[in-house]
DRENTORKOL-3810 file (N, C-alpha, C; in nm, 4 decimals):
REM DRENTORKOL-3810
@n.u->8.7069; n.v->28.4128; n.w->-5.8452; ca.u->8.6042; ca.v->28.5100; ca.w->-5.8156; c.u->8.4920; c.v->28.4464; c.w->-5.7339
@n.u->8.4956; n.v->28.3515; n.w->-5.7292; ca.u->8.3472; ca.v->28.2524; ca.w->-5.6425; c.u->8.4195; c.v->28.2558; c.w->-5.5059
@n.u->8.5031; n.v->28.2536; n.w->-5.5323; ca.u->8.5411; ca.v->28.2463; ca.w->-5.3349; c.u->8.5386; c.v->28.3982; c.w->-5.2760
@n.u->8.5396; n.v->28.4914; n.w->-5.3243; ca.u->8.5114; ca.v->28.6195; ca.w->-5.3449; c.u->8.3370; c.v->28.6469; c.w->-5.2901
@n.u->8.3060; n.v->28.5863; n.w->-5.3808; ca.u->8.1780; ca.v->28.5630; ca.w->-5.3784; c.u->8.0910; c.v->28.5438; c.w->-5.2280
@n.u->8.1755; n.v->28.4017; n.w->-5.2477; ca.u->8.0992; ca.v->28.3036; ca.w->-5.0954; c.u->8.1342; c.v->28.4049; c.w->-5.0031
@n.u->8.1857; n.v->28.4699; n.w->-4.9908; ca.u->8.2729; ca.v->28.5471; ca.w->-4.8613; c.u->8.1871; c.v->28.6691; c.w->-4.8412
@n.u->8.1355; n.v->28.7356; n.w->-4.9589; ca.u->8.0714; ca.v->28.8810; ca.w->-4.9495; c.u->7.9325; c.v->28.8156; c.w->-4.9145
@n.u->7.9036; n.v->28.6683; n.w->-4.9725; ca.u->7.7540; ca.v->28.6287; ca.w->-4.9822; c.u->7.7059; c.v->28.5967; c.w->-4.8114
@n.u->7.8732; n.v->28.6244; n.w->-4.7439; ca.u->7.7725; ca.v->28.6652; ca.w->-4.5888; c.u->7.7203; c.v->28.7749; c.w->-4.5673
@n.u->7.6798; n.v->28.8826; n.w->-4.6547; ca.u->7.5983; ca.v->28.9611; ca.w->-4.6335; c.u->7.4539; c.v->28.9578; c.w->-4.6421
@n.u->7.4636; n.v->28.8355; n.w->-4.6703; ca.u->7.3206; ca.v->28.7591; ca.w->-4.6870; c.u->7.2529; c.v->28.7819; c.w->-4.5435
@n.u->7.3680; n.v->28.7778; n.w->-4.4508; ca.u->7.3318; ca.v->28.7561; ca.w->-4.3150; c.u->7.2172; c.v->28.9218; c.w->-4.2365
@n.u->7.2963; n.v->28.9788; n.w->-4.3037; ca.u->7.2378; ca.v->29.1340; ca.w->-4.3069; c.u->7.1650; c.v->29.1616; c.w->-4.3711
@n.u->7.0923; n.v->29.1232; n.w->-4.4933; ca.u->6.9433; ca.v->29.1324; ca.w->-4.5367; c.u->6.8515; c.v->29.0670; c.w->-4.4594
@n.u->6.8895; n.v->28.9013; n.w->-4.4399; ca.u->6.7900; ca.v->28.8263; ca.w->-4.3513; c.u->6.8027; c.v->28.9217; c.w->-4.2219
@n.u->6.8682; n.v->28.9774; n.w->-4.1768; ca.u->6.8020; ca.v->29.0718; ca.w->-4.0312; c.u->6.7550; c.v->29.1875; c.w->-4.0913
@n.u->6.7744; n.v->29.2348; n.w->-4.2143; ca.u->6.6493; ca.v->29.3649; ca.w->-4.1988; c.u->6.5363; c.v->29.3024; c.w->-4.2680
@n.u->6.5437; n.v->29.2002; n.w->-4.3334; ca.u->6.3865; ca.v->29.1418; ca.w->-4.3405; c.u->6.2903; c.v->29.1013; c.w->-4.2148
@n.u->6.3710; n.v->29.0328; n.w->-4.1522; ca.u->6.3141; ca.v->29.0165; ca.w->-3.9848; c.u->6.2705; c.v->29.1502; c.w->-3.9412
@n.u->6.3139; n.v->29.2351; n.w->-3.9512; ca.u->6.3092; ca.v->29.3420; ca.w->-3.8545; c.u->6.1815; c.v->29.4315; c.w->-3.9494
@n.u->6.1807; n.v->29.4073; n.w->-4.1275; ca.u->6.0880; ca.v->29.4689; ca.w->-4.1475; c.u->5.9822; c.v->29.3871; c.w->-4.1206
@n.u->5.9249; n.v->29.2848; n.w->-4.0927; ca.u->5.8650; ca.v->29.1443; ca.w->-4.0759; c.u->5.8264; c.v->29.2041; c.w->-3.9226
@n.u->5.9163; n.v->29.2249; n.w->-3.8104; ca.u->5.8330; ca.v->29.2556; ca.w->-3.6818; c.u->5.7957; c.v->29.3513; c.w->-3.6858
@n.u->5.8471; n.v->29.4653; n.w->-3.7406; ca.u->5.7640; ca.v->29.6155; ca.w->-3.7323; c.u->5.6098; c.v->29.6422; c.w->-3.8282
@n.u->5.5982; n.v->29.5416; n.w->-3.9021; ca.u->5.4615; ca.v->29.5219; ca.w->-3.9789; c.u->5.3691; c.v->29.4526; c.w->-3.8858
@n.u->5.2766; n.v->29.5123; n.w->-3.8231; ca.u->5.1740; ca.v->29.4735; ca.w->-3.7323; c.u->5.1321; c.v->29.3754; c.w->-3.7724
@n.u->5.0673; n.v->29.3934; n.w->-3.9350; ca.u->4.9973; ca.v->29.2399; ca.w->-3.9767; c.u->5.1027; c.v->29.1054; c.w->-3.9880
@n.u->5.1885; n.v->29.1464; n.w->-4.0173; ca.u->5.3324; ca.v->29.0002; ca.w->-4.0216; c.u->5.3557; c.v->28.9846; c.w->-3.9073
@n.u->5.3584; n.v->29.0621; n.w->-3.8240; ca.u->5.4138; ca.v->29.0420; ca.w->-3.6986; c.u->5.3444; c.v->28.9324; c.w->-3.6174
@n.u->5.2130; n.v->28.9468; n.w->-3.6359; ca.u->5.1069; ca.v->28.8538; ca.w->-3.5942; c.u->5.1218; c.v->28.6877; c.w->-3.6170
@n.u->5.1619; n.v->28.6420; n.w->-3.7469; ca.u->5.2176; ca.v->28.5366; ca.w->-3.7467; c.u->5.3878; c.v->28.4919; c.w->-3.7663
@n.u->5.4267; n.v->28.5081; n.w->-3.6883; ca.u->5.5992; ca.v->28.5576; ca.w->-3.6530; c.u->5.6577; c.v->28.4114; c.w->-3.7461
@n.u->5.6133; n.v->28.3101; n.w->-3.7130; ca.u->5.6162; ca.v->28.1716; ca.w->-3.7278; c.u->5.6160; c.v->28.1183; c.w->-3.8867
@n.u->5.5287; n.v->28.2140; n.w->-3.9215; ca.u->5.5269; ca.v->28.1423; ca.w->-4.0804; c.u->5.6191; c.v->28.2468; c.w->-4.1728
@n.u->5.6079; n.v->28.3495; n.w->-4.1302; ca.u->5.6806; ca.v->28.4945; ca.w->-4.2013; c.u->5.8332; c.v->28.5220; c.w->-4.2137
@n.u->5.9153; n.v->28.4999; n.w->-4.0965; ca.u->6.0125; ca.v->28.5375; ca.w->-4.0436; c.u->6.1143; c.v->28.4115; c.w->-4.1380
@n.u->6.1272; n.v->28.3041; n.w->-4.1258; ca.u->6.1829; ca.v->28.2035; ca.w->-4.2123; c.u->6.1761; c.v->28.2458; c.w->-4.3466
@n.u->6.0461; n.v->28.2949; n.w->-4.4304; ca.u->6.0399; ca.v->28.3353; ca.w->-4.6093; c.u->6.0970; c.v->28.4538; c.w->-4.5805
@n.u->6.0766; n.v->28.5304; n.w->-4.4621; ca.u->6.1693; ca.v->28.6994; ca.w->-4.4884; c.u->6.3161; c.v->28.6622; c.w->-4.4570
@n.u->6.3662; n.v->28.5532; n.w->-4.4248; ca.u->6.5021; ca.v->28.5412; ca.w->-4.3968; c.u->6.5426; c.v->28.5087; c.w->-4.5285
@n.u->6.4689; n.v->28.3987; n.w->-4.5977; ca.u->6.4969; ca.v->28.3199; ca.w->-4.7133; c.u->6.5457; c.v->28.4396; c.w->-4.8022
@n.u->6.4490; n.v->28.4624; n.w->-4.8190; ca.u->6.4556; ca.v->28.6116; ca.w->-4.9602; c.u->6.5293; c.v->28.7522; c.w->-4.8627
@n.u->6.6454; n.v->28.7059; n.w->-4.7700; ca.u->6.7098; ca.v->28.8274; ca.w->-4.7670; c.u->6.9061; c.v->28.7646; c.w->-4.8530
@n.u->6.8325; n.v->28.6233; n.w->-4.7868; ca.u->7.0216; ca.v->28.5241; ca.w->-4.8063; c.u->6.9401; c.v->28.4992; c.w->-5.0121
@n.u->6.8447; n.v->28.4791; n.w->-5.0762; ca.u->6.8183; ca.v->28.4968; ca.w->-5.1700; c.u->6.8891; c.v->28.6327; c.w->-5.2789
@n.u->6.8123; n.v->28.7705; n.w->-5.1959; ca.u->6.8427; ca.v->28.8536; ca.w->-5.2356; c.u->7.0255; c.v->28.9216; c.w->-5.2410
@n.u->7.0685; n.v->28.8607; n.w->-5.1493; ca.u->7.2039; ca.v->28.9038; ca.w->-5.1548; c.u->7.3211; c.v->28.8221; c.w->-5.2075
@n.u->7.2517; n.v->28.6892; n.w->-5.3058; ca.u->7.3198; ca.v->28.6124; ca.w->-5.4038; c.u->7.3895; c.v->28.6998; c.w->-5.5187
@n.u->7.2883; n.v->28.7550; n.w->-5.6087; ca.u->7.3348; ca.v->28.8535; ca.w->-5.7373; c.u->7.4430; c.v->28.9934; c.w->-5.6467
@n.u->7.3563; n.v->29.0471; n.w->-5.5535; ca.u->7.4506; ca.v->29.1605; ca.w->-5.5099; c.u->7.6026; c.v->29.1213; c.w->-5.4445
@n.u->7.6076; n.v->28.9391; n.w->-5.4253; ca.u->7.7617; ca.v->28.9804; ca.w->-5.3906; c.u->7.8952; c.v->28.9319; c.w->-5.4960
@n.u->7.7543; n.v->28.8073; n.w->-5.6349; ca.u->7.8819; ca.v->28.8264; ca.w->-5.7190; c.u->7.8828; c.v->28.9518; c.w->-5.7910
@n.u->7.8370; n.v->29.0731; n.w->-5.7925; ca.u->7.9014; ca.v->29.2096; ca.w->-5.8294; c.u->7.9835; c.v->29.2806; c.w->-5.7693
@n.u->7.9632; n.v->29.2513; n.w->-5.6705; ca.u->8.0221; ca.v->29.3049; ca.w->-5.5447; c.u->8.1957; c.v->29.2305; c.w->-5.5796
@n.u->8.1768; n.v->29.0994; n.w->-5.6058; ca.u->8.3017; ca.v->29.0141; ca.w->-5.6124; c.u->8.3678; c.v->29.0457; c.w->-5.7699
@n.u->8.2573; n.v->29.0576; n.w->-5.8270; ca.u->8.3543; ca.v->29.1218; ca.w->-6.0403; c.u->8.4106; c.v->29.2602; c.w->-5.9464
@n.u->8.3227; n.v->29.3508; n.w->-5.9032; ca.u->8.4044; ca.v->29.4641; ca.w->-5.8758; c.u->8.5368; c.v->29.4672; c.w->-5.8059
@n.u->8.5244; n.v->29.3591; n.w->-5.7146; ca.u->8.6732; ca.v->29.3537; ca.w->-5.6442; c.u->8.7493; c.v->29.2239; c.w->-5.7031
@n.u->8.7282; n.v->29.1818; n.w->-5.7984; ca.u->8.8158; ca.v->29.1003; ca.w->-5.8785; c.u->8.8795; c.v->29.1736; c.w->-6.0372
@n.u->8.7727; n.v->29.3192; n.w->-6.0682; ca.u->8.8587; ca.v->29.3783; ca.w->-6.1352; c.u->8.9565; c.v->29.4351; c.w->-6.1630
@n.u->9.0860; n.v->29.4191; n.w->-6.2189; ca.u->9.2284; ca.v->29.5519; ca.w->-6.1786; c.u->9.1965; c.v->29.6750; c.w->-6.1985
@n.u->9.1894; n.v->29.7643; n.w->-6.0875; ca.u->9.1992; ca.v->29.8944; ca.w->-6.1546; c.u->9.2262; c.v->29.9817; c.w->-6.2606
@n.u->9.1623; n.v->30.0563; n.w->-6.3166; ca.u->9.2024; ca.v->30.1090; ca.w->-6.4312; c.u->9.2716; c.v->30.2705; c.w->-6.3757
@n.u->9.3253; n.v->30.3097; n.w->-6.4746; ca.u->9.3465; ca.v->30.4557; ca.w->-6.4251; c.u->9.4956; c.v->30.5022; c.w->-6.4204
END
């Protein structure tokens, strides 16, 4: 299930761009692009740790039914 994991946990890649993107459309963040954009990337590959080992139990479970 961890290799499952590592594999969905490139969706990490797709939070860190809508953090960026909420990061440039905020006038006040936008202003310091430099210090912001790196912690909004961090906490997007952060945030999409827990969501992809669920993501990975769900597709490591057998169907029921």
């Amino acid at each position: 299930m961890i290799k499952i994991a590592i594999l969905v946990w490139m969706l990490g890649a797709a939070f860190a761009g809508s953090a960026m993107v909420a990061v440039l459309s905020i006038e006040s963040l936008a202003r310091q692009p430099m210090k912001v954009i790196p912690i909004a990337a961090l906490c997007g590959f952060i945030a999409a740790m827990p969501l992809s080992y669920l993501i990975a139990r769900k597709i490591g479970r057998p169907a029921t039914g």
